[in-house]
C-alpha positions in Angstrom: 38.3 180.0 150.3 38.6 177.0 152.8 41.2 177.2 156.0 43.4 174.9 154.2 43.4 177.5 151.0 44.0 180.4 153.2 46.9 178.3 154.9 48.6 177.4 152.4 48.1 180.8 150.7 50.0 182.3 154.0 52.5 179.9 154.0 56.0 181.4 152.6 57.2 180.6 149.5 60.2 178.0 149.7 63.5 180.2 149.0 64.8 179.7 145.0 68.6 179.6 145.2 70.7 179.1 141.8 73.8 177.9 141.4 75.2 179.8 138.1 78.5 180.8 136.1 80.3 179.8 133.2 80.9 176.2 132.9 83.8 174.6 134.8 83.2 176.3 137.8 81.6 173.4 140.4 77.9 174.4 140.5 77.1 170.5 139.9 80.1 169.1 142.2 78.5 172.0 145.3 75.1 171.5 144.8 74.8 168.0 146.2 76.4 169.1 149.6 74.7 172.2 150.2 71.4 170.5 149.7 72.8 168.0 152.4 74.5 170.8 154.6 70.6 172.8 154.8 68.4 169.4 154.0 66.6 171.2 151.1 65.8 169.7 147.9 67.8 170.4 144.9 67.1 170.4 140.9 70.3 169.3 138.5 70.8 170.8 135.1 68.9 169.5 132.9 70.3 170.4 129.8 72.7 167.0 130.9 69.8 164.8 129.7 68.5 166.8 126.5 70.0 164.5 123.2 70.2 167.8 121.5 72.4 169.3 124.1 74.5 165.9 124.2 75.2 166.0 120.6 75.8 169.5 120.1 72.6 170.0 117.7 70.9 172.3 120.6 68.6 174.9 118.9 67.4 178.1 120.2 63.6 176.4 120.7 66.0 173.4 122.4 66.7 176.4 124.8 63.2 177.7 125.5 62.1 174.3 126.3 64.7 173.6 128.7 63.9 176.8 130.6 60.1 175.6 130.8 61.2 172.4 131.7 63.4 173.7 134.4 60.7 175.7 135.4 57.7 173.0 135.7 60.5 171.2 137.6 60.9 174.5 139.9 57.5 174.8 140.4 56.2 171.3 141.3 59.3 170.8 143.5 58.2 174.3 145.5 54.9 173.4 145.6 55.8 170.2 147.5 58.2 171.0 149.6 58.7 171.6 153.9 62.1 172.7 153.2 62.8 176.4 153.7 64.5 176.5 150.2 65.3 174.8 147.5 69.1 174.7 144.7 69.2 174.8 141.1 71.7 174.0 139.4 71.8 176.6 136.8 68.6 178.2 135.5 67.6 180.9 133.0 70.4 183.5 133.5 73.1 180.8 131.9 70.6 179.8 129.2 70.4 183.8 128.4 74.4 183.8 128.2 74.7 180.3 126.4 71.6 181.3 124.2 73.3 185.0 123.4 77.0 183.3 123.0 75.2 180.7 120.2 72.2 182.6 118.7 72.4 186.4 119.3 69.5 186.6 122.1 68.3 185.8 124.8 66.0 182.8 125.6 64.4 186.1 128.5 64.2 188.1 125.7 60.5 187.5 124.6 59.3 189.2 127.2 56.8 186.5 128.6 56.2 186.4 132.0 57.3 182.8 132.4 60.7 183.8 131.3 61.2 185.8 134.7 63.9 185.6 136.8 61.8 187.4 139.8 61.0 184.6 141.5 65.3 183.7 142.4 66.3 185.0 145.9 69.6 184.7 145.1 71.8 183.4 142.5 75.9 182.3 143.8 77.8 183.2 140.8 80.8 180.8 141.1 84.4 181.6 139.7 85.6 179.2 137.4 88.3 176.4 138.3 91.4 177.0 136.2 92.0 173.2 136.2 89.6 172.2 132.9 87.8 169.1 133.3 86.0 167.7 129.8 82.5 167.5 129.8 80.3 166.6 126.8 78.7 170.0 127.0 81.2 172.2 127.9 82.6 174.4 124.9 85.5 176.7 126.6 88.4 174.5 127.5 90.9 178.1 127.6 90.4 179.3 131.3 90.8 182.9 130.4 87.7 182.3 128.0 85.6 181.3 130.4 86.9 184.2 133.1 85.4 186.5 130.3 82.5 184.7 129.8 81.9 184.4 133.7 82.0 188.7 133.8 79.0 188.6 131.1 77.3 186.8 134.3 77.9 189.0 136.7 77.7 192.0 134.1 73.6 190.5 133.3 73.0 190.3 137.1 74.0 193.8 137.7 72.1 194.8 135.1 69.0 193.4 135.8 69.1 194.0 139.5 69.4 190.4 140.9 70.6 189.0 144.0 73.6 187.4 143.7 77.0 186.2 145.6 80.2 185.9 144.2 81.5 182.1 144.9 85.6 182.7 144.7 87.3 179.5 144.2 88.2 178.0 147.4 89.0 174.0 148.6 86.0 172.8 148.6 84.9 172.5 152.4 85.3 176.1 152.6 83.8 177.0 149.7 81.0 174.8 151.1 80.8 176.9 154.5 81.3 180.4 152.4 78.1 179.8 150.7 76.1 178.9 153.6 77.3 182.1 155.7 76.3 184.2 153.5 73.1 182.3 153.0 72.7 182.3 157.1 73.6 186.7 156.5 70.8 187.2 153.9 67.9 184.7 154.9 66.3 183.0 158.6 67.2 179.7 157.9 
């Protein structure tokens, strides 16, 4: 193995932090400014740009491909990144709700490797906004809908063990500065 292997072998992995909850709750509209507020990179959801999604013909498979999209996106942005972390907007844990809330199981639930969500150092679950704001892809306009779909989220996390911060709903300044303090409590960055 050269120097440069054994470099970047040594060198810590970027941290993986997702933005996640039901829909309607500002993980797009936060994501933008916390990547500004630590200068890290940051992916979007892509289910935005999937024509299946758009037209409401998504398919379980439509699912699994979005979650190895997502992570080939993951990967190749940690692998060329300075930045001490990297945001995601969304990731497997709200395909696993969306995919059990449509299909009956979970896109996690094939029990392949790739399908992990080890490699997440810590997931904000954010509270939904009351105010409902249309969206091509959202599906729960009633606001106590998407309070109980939000509690399968946490409910999956504690299940599973993960790391994970609940994002109340606050203006949006402070919910900015919430987020990174308890960033700054958890991780040296």
């Amino acid at each position: 193995m050269s120097s440069t292997e054994k470099a970047f072998k040594a060198k810590p992995r970027p941290l993986r932090i997702v933005l996640t909850g039901v829909e309607n709750s500002g993980k797009s509209t936060l994501i933008k400014p916390l990547a500004e507020r630590f200068n890290w990179p940051y992916i979007l959801e892509l289910c935005r740009e999937n024509k299946e999604v758009l037209h409401g013909e998504e398919t379980f498979k439509t699912l699994q491909e979005l979650h190895k999209l997502t992570e080939y996106e993951v990967a190749k942005l940690l692998s060329h990144t300075h930045a001490k972390g990297i945001f995601c907007d969304t990731g497997l844990l709200a395909l696993d709700v969306w995919s059990e809330l449509v299909f009956g199981k979970e896109v996690s639930g094939d029990n392949n490797p790739s399908t992990s969500d080890s490699e997440v150092d810590l997931y904000l679950l954010c509270a939904t906004v009351k105010e409902w704001e249309p969206d091509p892809i959202r599906l729960f306009p009633d606001y106590n809908k998407r309070v109980e779909v939000n509690l399968l989220f946490r409910e999956k996390l504690e299940k599973k063990g993960l790391p994970y911060v609940f994002v109340p709903i606050l203006p949006m300044e402070q919910r900015i500065d919430f987020i990174e303090q308890e960033i700054r409590l958890r991780f040296n960055v």
